[in-house]
ROTOR-802480 format. One line per 3 residues: number of its first residue (from 1); for each residue x, y negated, z of C-alpha. Coordinates in nm, 2 decimals, padded with zeros to 4 digits. Layout:
NUM> X Y Z ~ ... .
***
This chain:
1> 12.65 -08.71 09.43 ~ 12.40 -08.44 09.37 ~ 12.06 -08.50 09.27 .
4> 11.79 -08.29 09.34 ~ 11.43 -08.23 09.22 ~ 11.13 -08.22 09.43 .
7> 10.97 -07.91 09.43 ~ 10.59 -08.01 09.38 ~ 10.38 -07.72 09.50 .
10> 10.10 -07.71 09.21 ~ 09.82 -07.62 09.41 ~ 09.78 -07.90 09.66 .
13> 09.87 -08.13 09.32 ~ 09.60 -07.98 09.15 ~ 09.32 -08.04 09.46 .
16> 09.48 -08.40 09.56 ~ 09.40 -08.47 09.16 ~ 09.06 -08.33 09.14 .
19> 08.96 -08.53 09.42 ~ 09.01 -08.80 09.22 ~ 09.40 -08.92 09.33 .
22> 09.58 -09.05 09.01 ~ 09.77 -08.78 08.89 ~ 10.11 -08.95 08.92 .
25> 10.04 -09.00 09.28 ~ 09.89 -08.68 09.31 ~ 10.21 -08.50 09.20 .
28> 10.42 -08.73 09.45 ~ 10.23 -08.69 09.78 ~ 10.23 -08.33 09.68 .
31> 10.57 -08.32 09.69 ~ 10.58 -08.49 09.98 ~ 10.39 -08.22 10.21 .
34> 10.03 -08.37 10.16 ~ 09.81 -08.08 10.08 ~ 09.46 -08.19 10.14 .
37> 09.26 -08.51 10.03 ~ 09.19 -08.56 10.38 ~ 09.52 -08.66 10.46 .
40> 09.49 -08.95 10.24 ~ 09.21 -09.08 10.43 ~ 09.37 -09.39 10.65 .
43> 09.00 -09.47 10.79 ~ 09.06 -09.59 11.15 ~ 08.82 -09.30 11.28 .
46> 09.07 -09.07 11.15 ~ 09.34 -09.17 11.40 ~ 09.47 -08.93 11.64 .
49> 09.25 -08.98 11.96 ~ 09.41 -09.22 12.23 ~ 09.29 -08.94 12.50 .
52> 09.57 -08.70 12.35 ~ 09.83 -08.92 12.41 ~ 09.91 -08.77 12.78 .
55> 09.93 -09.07 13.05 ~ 09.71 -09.30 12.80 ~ 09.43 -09.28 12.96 .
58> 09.56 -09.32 13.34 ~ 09.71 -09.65 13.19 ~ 09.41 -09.77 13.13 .
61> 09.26 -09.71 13.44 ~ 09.57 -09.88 13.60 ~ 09.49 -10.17 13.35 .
64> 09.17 -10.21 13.39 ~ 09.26 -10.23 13.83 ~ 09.48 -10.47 13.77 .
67> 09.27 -10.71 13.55 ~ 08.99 -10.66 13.75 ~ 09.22 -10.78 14.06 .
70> 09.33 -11.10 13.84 ~ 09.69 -10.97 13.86 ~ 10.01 -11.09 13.68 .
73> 10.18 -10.92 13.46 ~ 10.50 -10.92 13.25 ~ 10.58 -10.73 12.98 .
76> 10.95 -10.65 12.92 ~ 11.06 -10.59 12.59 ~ 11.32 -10.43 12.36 .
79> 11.53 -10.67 12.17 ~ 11.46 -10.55 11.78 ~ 11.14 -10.57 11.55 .
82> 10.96 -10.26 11.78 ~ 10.98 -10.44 12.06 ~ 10.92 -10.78 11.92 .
85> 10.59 -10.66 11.78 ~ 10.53 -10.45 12.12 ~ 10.57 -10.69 12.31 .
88> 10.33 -10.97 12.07 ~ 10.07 -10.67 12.06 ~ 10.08 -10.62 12.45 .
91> 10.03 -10.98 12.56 ~ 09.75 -11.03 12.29 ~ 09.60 -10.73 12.34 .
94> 09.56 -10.78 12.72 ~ 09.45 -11.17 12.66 ~ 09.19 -11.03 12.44 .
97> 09.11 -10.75 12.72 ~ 09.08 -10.99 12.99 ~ 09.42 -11.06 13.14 .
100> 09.49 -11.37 13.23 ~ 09.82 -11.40 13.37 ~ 10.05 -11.20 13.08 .
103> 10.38 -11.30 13.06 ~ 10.69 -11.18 12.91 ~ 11.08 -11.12 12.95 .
106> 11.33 -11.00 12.72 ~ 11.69 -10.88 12.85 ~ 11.98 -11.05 12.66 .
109> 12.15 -10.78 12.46 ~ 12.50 -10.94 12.56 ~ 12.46 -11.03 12.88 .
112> 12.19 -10.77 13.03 ~ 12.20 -10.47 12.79 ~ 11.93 -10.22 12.68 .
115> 11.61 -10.11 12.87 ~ 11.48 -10.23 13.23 ~ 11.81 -10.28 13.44 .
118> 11.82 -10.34 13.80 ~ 11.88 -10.68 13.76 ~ 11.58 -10.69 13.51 .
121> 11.39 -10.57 13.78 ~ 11.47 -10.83 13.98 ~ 11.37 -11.10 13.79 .
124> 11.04 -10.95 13.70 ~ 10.97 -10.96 14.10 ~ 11.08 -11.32 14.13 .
127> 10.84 -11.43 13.90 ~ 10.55 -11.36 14.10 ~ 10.46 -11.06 13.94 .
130> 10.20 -10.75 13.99 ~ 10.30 -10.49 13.73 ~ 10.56 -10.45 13.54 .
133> 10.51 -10.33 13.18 ~ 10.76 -10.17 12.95 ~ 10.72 -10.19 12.57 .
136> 10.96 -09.98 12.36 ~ 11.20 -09.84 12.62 ~ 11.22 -09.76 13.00 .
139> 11.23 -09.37 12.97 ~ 11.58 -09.34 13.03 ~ 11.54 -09.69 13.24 .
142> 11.59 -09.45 13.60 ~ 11.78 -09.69 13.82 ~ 11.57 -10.02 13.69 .
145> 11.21 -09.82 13.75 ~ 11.32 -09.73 14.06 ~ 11.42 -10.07 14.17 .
148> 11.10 -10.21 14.04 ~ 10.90 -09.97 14.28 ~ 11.13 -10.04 14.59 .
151> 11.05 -10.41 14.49 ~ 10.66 -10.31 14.56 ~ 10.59 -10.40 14.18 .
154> 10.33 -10.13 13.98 ~ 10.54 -10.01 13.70 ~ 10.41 -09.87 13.35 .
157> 10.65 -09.75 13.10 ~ 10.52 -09.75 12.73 ~ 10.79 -09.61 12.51 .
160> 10.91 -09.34 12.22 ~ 11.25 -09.30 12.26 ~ 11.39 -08.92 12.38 .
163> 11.43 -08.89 12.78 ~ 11.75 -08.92 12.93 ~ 11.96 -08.62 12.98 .
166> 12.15 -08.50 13.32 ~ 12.41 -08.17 13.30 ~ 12.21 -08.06 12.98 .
169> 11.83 -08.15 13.16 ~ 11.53 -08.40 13.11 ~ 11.51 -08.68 13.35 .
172> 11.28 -08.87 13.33 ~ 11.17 -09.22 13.57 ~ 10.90 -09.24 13.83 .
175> 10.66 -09.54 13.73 ~ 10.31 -09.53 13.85 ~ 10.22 -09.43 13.49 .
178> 10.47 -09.30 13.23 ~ 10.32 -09.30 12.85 ~ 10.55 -09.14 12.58 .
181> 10.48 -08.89 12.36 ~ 10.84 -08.74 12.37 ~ 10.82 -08.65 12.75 .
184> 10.79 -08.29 12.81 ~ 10.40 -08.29 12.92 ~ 10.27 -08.48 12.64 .
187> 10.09 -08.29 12.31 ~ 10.04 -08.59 12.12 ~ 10.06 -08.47 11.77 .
190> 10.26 -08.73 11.68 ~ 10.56 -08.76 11.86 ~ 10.72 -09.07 11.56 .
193> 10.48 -09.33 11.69 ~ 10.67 -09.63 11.73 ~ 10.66 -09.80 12.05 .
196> 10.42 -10.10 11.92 ~ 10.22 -09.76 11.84 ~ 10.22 -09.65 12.16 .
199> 10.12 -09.96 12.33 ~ 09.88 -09.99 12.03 ~ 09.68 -09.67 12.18 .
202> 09.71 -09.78 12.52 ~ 09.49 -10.06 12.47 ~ 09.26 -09.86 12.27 .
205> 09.28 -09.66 12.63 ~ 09.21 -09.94 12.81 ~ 08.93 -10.05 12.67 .
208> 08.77 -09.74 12.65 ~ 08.81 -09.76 13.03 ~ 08.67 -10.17 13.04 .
211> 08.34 -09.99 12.83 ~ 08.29 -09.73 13.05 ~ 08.31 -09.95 13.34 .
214> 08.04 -10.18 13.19 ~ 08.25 -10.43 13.11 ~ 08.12 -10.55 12.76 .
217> 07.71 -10.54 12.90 ~ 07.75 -10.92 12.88 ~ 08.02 -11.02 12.63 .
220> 08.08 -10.82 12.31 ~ 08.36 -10.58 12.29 ~ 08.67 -10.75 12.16 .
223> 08.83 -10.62 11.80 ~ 09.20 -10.49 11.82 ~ 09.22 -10.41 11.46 .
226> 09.38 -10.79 11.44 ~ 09.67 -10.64 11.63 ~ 09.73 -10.40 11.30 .
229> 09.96 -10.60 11.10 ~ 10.18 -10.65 11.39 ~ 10.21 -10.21 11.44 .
232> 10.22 -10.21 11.09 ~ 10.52 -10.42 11.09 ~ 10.69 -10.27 11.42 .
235> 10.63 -09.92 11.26 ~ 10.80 -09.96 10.92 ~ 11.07 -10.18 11.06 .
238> 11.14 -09.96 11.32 ~ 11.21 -09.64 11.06 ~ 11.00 -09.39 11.21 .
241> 10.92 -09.10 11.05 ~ 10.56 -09.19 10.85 ~ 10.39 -08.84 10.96 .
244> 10.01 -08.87 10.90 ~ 09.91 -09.08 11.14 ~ 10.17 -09.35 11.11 .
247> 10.08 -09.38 10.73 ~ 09.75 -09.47 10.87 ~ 09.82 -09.70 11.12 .
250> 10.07 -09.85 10.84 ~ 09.78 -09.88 10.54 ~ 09.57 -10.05 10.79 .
253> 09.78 -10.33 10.87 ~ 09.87 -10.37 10.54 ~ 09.50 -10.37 10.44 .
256> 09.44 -10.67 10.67 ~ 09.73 -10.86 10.54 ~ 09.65 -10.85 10.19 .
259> 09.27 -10.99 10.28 ~ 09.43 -11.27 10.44 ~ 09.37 -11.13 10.82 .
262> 09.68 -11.16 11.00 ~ 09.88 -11.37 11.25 ~ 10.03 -11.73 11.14 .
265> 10.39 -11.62 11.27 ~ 10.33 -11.38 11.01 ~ 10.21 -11.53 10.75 .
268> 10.48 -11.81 10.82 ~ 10.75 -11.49 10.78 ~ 10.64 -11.45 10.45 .
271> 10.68 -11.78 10.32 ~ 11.02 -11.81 10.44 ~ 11.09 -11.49 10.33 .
274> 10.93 -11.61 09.98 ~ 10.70 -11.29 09.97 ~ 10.29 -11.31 09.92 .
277> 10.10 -11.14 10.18 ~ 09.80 -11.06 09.91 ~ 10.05 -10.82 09.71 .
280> 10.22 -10.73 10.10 ~ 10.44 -10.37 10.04 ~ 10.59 -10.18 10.31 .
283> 10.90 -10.31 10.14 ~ 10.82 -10.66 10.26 ~ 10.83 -10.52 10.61 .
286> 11.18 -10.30 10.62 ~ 11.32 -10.55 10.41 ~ 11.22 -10.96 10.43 .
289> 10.98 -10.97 10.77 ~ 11.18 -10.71 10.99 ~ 11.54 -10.84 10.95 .
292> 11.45 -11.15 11.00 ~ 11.29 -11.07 11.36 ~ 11.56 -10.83 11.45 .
295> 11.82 -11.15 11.39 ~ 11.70 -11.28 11.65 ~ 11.76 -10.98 11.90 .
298> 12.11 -10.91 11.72 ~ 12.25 -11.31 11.75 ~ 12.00 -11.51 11.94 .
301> 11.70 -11.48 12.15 ~ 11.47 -11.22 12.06 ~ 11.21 -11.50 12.29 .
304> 11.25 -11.69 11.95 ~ 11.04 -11.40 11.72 ~ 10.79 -11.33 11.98 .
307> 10.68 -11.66 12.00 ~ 10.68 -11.66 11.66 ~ 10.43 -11.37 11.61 .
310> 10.28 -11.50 11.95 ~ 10.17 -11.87 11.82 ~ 09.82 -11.95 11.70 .
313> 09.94 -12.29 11.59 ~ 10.07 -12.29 11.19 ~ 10.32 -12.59 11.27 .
316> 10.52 -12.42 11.49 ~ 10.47 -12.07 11.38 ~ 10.62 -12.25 11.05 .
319> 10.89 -12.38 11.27 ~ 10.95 -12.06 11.38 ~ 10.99 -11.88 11.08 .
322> 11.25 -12.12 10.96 ~ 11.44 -12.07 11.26 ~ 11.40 -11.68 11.23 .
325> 11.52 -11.75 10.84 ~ 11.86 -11.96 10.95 ~ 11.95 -11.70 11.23 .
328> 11.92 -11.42 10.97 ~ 12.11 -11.60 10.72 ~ 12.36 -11.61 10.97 .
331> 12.37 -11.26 11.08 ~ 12.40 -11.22 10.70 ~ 12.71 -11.39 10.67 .
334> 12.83 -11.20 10.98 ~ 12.73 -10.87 10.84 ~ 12.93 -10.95 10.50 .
337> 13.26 -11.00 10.64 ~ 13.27 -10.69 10.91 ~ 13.11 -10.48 10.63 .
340> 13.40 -10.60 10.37 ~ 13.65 -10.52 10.70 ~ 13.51 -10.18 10.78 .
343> 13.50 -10.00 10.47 ~ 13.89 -10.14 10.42 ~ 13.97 -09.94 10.76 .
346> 13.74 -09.68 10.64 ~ 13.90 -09.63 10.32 ~ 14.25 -09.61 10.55 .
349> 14.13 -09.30 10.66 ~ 14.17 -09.07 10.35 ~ 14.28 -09.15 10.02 .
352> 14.12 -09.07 09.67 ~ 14.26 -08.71 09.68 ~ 14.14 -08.60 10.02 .
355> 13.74 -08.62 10.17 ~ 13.69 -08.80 10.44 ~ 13.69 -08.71 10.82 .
358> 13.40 -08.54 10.93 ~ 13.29 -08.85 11.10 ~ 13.39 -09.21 11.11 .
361> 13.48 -09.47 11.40 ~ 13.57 -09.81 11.32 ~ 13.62 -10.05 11.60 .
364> 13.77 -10.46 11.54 ~ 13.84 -10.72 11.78 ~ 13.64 -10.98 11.57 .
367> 13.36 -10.75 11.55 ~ 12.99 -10.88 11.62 ~ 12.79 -10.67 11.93 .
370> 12.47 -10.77 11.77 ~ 12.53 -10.65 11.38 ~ 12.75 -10.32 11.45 .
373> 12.41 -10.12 11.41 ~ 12.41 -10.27 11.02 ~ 12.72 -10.20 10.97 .
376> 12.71 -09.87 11.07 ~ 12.46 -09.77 10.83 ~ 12.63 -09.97 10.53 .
379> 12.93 -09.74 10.63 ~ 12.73 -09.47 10.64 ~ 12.56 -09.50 10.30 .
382> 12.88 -09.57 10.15 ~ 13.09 -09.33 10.28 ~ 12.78 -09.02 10.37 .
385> 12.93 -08.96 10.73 ~ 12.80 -09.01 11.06 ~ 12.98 -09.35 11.16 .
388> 12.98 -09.55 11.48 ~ 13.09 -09.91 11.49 ~ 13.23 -10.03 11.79 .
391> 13.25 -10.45 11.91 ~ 13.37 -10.55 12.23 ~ 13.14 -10.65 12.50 .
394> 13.08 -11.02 12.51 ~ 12.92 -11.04 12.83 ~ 13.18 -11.22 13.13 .
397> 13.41 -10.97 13.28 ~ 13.34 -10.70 13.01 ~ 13.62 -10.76 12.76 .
400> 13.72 -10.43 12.81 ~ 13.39 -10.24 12.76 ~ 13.32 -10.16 12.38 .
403> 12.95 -10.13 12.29 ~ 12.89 -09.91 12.01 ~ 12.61 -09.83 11.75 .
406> 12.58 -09.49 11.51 ~ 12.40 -09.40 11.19 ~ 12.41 -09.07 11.12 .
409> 12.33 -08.83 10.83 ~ 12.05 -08.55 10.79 ~ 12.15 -08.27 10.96 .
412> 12.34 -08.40 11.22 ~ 12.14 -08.51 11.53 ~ 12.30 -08.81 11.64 .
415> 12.19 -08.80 12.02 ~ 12.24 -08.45 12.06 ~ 12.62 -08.51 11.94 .
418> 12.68 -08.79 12.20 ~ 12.57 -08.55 12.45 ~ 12.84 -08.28 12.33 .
421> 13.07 -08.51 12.36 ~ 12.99 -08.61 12.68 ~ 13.00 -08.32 12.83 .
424> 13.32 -08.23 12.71 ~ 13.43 -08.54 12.82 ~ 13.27 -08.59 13.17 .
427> 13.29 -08.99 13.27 ~ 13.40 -09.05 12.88 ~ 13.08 -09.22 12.78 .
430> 12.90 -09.48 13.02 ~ 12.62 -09.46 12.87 ~ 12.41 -09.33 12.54 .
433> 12.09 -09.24 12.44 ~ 11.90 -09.29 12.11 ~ 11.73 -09.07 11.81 .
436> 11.86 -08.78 11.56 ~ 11.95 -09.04 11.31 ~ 12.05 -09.36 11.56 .
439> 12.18 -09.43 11.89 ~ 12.44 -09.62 12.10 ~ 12.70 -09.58 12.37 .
442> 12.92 -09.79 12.54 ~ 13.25 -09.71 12.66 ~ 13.60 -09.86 12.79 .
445> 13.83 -09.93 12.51 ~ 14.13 -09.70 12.64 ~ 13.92 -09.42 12.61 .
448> 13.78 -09.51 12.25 ~ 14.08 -09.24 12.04 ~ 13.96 -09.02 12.28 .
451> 13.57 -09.06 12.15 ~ 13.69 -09.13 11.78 ~ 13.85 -08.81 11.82 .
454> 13.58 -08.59 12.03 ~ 13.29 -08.72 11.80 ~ 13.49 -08.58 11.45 .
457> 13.51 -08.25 11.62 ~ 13.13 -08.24 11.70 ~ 13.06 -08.38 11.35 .
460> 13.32 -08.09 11.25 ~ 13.17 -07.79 11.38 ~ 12.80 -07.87 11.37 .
463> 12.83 -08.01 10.97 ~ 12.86 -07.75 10.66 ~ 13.04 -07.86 10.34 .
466> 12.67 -07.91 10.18 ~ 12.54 -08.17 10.39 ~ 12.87 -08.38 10.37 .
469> 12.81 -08.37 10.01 ~ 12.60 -08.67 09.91 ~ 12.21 -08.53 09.80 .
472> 11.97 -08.76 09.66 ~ 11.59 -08.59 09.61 ~ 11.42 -08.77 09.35 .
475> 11.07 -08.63 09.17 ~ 11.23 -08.55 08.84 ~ 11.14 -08.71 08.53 .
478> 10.94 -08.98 08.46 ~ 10.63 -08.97 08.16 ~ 10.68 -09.23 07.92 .
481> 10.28 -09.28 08.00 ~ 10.39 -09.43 08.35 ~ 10.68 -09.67 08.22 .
484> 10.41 -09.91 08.30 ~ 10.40 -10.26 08.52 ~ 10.04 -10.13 08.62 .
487> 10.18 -09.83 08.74 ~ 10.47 -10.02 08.93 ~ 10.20 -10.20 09.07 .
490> 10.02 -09.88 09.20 ~ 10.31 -09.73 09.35 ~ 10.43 -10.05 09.53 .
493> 10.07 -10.09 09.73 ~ 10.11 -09.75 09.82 ~ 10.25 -09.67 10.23 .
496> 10.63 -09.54 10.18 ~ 10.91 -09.50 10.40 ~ 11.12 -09.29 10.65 .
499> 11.01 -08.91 10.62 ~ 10.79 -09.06 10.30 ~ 11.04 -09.19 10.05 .
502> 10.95 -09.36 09.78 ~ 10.92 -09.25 09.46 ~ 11.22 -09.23 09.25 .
505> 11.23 -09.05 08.95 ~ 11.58 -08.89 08.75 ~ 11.65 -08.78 08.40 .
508> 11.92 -08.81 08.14 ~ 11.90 -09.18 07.96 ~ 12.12 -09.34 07.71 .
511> 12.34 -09.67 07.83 ~ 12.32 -09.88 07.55 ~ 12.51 -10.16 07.66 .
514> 12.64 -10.28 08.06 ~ 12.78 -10.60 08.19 ~ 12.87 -10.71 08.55 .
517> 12.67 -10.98 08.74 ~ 12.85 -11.23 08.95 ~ 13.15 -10.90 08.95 .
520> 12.93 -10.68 09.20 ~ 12.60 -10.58 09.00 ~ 12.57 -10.34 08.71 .
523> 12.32 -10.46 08.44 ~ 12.24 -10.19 08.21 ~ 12.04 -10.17 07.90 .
526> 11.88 -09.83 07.86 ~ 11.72 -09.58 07.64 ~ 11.42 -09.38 07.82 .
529> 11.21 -09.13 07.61 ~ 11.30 -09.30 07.34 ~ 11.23 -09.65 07.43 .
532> 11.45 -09.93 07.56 ~ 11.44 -10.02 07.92 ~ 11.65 -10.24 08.15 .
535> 11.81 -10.15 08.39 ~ 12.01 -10.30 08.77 ~ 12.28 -10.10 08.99 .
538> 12.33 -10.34 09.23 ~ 12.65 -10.29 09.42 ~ 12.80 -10.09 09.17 .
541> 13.09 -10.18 08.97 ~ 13.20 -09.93 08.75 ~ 13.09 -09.83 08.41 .
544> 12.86 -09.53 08.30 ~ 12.95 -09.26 08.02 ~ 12.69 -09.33 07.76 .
547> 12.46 -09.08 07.81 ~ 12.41 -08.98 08.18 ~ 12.17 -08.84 08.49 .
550> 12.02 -09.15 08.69 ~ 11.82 -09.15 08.96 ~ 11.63 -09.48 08.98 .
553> 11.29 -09.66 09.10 ~ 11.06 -09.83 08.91 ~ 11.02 -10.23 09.00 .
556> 10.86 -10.57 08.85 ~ 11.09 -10.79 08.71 ~ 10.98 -11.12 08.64 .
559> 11.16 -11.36 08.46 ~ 10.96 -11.72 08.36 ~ 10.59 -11.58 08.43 .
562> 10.66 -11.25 08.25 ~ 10.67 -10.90 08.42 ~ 10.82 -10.66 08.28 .
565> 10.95 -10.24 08.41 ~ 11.29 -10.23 08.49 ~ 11.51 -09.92 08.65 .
568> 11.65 -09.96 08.97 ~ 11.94 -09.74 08.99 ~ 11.99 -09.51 09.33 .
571> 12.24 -09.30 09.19 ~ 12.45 -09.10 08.91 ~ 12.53 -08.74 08.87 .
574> 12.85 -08.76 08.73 .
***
């Protein structure tokens, strides 16, 4: 592993400072491309404008029809933590718009796939419905959009994911109204909204149109900034980049969650999850509310965690949450043995005196559809390649069809890759789609050596020896001054994640003593600036020289009412 320092350009450190940012913080966002105090600013007037979102505003025309016309709708979801909060943010946001006929469906991921499918379409139409609204997918959704409008329904398609591709070309499907800021036509500046985002500014769309229309002359305008917690959550868990206005969207659901303001699914989530929503981090999300939604999607019913951010009633949003806690302890469990399996056959693959392929595929019988996506980015942390994990399909009459889900690396655009491949391989793949740094495919199983195969070349060619060499960025060394459980306070309430990292400091410390927890944690005892420290590796089993280059996070560790700093170790240069 190589660490690397920040650079920290001094000048926007210096005017974030003397605007009154803490200086720690200062140096951090600086380094983190925030070079005005005015990025800082998360006041909801500073959003990005719903009108610059391109098809926004003709959705809320389309809307605002429709609920004037009484007519039903469905909203179909995605089967992870975006579309869960999506799809919670959609029907409550219409309810509180003046829908009264929202309902909602949610394909099985075993037995119907990803995105709005023929079939999907079908059953929307047999409900008795009007329009048909897509939350976090449906751009590459061509065959089930088209379906939908043969069926007579109105279609809108909300969703962030990148358009399909045909012989190197965009595609895209023909709703009545198509909102996504990564089709060709939109300038939305920010094109990492997730999709709860994007149906987030739709309603602030449509009910721009309701005031126009007069609609509020005789009842006040209803408040969506109770919807925030939920895109708060849906963004975080979701891994988006957290460009400006996603920090915002972020710090204001996170804001209403610590004053108490915020669904009882959610609050229900935390309890379970045994975190408090006053001291709420974007860690809670990504790591204790999120999985345990996205269980549901991966080994259950995803129907389970809407409801669950849907319910007004505490009993059953307590209910809920236990259920939500059981399946995830489940998918756990799953995880842990295919995890244990796949970096085995990884290992296969090269021995201590060789690097590893290019890029990994690792495919098992007794593999789990739902948790291959988790594995894959296990495999991928461990190993620093761009894997994909392969299951076979569990849906009837599908044994033969291997579903398959990629984590990739910086610098190799996952999507992009797939696309090589496919073209190289015409028929190979039957079907992909996804981000730079995730995506799926499915295939048949003879042809999987023949993918295996075709995606190490891509990975190959389009990968230089310096970005298959493991890099850590960290902000350099930590002031003694800061080595404080204040200060670990400060940083935790602070909005971190994907394209934002959190901060994590490295230097040269002495290892006074180590000892192994339950044989797979490190427990260190450290000397920092002079002053002991603890110290946790988890995961890691080896020893440390006694003097050596960590990388590490600070965080709380509280043992029998008393808080005290402790290390969290990322990484060693050694």
């Amino acid at each position: 592993m190589k660490i690397i320092q920040r650079d920290v350009p001094p000048r926007a450190a210096w005017a974030l400072e003397q605007a009154g940012v803490h200086p720690l913080l200062a140096r951090l966002y600086a380094a983190r491309g925030v070079e005005v105090p005015d990025e800082l600013d998360d006041d909801l007037s500073r959003l990005l404008p719903p009108g610059t979102l391109h098809g926004a505003q003709e959705a809320g025309r389309l809307l605002a029809d429709l609920i004037a016309a009484d007519a039903r709708i469905t909203v179909v979801a995605d089967y992870d933590c975006d579309g869960a909060t999506a799809c919670a943010v959609a029907v409550r946001g219409l309810r509180l718009l003046g829908a009264r006929h929202v309902r909602f469906l949610v394909p099985d991921r075993v037995t119907d796939g990803y995105g709005l499918t023929p079939p999907i379409s079908e059953r929307v139409h047999a409900m008795g419905t009007d329009l048909l609204l897509t939350v976090d997918n449906g751009i590459a959704s061509l065959d089930g959009v088209a379906r939908a409008r043969e069926l007579g329904l109105r279609v809108l398609v909300t969703d962030h994911h990148l358009p399909a591709l045909a012989d190197g070309r965009i595609v895209l499907p023909e709703p009545d109204v198509l909102v996504n800021p990564n089709q060709p036509a939109c300038a939305f500046a920010s094109k990492h909204i997730a999709g709860v985002g994007v149906i987030f500014y739709v309603l602030l769309a449509l009910r721009a149109e309701l005031r126009a229309r007069g609609a509020f002359e005789s009842r006040p305008q209803p408040k969506l900034d109770g919807l925030l917690p939920l895109v708060a959550l849906g963004t975080v868990a979701d891994v988006v980049r957290l460009d400006t206005n996603n920090r915002r969207l972020v710090a204001q659901g996170l804001r209403r969650i610590r004053a108490g303001v915020l669904p009882p699914g959610l609050q229900a989530l935390f309890a379970v999850a045994g975190r408090k929503p006053p001291a709420a981090t974007t860690f809670d999300f990504g790591f204790a509310l999120g999985p345990r939604i996205n269980a549901a999607g991966r080994l259950a019913d995803m129907t389970v965690g809407i409801e669950c951010l849907l319910t007004e009633d505490s009993a059953r949003a307590e209910a809920l949450a236990q259920q939500l806690d059981a399946i995830n302890r489940e998918r756990r469990d799953i995880e842990g043995g295919m995890r244990e399996q796949a970096l085995r056959a990884a290992e296969t693959l090269f021995d201590g005196s060789i690097e590893p392929p290019a890029a990994i595929t690792l495919f098992h019988p007794d593999f789990h559809e739902g948790v291959v996506g988790i594995v894959a980015s296990r495999i991928k942390e461990k190993m620093h390649r761009p894997t994909f994990v392969f299951a076979a399909s569990q849906s009837p009459g599908q044994e033969n069809v291997l579903k398959g889900s990629g984590r990739s690396i910086p610098g190799f655009h996952l999507r992009d890759a797939l696309d090589l491949v496919t073209k190289r391989h015409p028929g190979l793949l039957l079907r992909f789609g996804g981000h730079a740094m995730a995506a799926g495919c499915t295939l048949l199983r003879e042809h999987l050596q023949t993918f295996e195969l075709a995606f190490a070349q891509a990975a190959h060619e389009l990968l230089d020896a310096a970005s298959l060499q493991r890099r850590l960025e960290t902000d350099g060394p930590l002031a003694p001054e800061y080595r404080r459980i204040d200060m670990v306070d400060v940083l935790h309430r602070e909005v971190w994640g994907q394209g934002f990292a959190p901060p994590t400091f490295s230097e040269e410390v002495d290892v006074l003593s180590q000892r192994l927890i339950a044989d797979k944690h490190l427990a260190l005892r450290l000397r920092h600036q002079g002053q002991p420290v603890d110290g946790i590796w988890f995961g890691r089993t080896d020893s440390l020289p006694a003097r050596v280059r960590l990388a590490f996070r600070l965080e709380a560790d509280e043992w029998q009412g008393v808080r005290k700093v402790r290390f969290l170790v990322e990484g060693a240069e050694l």
